[in-house]
C-alpha positions as a Markdown table, in Angstrom:
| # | Residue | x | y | z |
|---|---|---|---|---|
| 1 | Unk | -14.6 | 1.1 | -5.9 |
| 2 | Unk | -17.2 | 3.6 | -7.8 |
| 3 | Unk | -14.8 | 4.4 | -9.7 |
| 4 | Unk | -14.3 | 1.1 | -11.6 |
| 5 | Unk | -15.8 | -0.5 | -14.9 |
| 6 | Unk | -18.3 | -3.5 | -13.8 |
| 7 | Unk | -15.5 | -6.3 | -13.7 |
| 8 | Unk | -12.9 | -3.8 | -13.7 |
| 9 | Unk | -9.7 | -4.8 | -11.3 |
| 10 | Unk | -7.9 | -2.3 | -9.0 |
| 11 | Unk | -3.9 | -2.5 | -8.8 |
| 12 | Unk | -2.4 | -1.0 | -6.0 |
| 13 | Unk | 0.9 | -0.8 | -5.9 |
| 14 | Unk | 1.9 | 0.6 | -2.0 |
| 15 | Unk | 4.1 | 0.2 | 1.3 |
| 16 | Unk | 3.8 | -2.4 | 3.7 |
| 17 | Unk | 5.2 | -3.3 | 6.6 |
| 18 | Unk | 5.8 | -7.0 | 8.0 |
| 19 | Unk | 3.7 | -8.5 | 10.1 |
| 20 | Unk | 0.4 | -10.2 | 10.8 |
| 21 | Unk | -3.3 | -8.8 | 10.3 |
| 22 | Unk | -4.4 | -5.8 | 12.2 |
| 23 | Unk | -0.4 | -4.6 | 11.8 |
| 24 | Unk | -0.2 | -1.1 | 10.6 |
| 25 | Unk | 2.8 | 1.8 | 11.1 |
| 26 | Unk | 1.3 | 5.0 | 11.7 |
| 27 | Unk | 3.7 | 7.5 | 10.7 |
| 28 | Unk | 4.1 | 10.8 | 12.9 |
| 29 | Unk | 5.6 | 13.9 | 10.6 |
| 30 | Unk | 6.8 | 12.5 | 7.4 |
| 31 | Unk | 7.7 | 9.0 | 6.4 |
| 32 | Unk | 11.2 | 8.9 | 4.7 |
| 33 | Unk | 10.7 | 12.0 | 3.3 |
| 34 | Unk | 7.1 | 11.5 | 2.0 |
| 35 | Unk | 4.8 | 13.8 | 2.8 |
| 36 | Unk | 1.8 | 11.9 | 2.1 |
| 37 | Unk | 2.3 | 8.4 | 3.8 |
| 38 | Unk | -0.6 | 8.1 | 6.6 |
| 39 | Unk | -1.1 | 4.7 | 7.4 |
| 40 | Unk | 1.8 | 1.6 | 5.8 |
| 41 | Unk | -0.9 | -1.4 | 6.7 |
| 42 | Unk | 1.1 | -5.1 | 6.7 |
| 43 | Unk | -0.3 | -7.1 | 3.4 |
| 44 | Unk | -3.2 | -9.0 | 4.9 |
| 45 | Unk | -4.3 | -6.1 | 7.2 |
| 46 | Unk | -4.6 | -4.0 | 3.9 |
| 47 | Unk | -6.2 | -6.9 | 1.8 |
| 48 | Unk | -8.6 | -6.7 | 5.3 |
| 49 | Unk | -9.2 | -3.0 | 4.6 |
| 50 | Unk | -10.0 | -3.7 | 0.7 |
| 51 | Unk | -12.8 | -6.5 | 1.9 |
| 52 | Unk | -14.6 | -4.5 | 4.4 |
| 53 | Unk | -14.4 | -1.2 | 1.3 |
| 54 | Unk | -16.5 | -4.2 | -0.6 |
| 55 | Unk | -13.8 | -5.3 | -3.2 |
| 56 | Unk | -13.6 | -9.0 | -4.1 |
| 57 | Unk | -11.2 | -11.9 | -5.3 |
| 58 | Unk | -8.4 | -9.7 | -3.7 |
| 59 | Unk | -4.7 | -11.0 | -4.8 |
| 60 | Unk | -1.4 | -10.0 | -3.2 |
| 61 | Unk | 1.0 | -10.7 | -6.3 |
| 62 | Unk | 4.2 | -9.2 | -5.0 |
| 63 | Unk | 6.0 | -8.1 | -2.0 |
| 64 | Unk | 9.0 | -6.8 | -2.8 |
| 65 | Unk | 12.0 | -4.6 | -0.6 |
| 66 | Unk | 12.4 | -1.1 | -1.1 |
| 67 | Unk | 16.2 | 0.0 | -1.9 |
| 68 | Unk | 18.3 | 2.7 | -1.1 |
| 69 | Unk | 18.9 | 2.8 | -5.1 |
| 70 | Unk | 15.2 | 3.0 | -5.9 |
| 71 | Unk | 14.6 | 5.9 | -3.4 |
| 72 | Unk | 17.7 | 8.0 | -5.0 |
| 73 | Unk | 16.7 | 11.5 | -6.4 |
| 74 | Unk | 16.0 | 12.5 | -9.8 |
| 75 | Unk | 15.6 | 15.3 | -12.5 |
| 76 | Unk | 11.7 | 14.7 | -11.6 |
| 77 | Unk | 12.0 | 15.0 | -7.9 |
């Protein structure tokens, strides 16, 4: 959040997993092949997390499913 203009806006484009507030996977080893996936919070449980980090006027816009097509490998991977 220290990190941002005054008025500035965060987008945070993540994984989620279904389910209410206080839902959150906790990953042991690696998470489909990511190494860096510690905690995949449900949408309200994260937009909890943002609240009590002191962020504002927080706005879940999408929630979309992951694909097997998206999560193909490429020249960059």
């Amino acid at each position: 959040r220290g990190c941002l203009r005054r008025g500035g806006e965060l987008v945070l484009e993540t994984l989620v997993i279904e389910g209410p507030e206080g839902s959150t996977l906790l990953p042991s080893g690696r998470y489909a092949k990511m190494r860096n996936v510690w905690f995949i919070p449900s949408p309200e449980t994260l937009a909890g997390w943002l609240l009590r980090c002191g962020f504002r006027d927080i706005r879940i816009v999408d929630v979309s499913f992951t694909t097997t097509e998206e999560q193909r490998a490429t020249e960059w991977m």
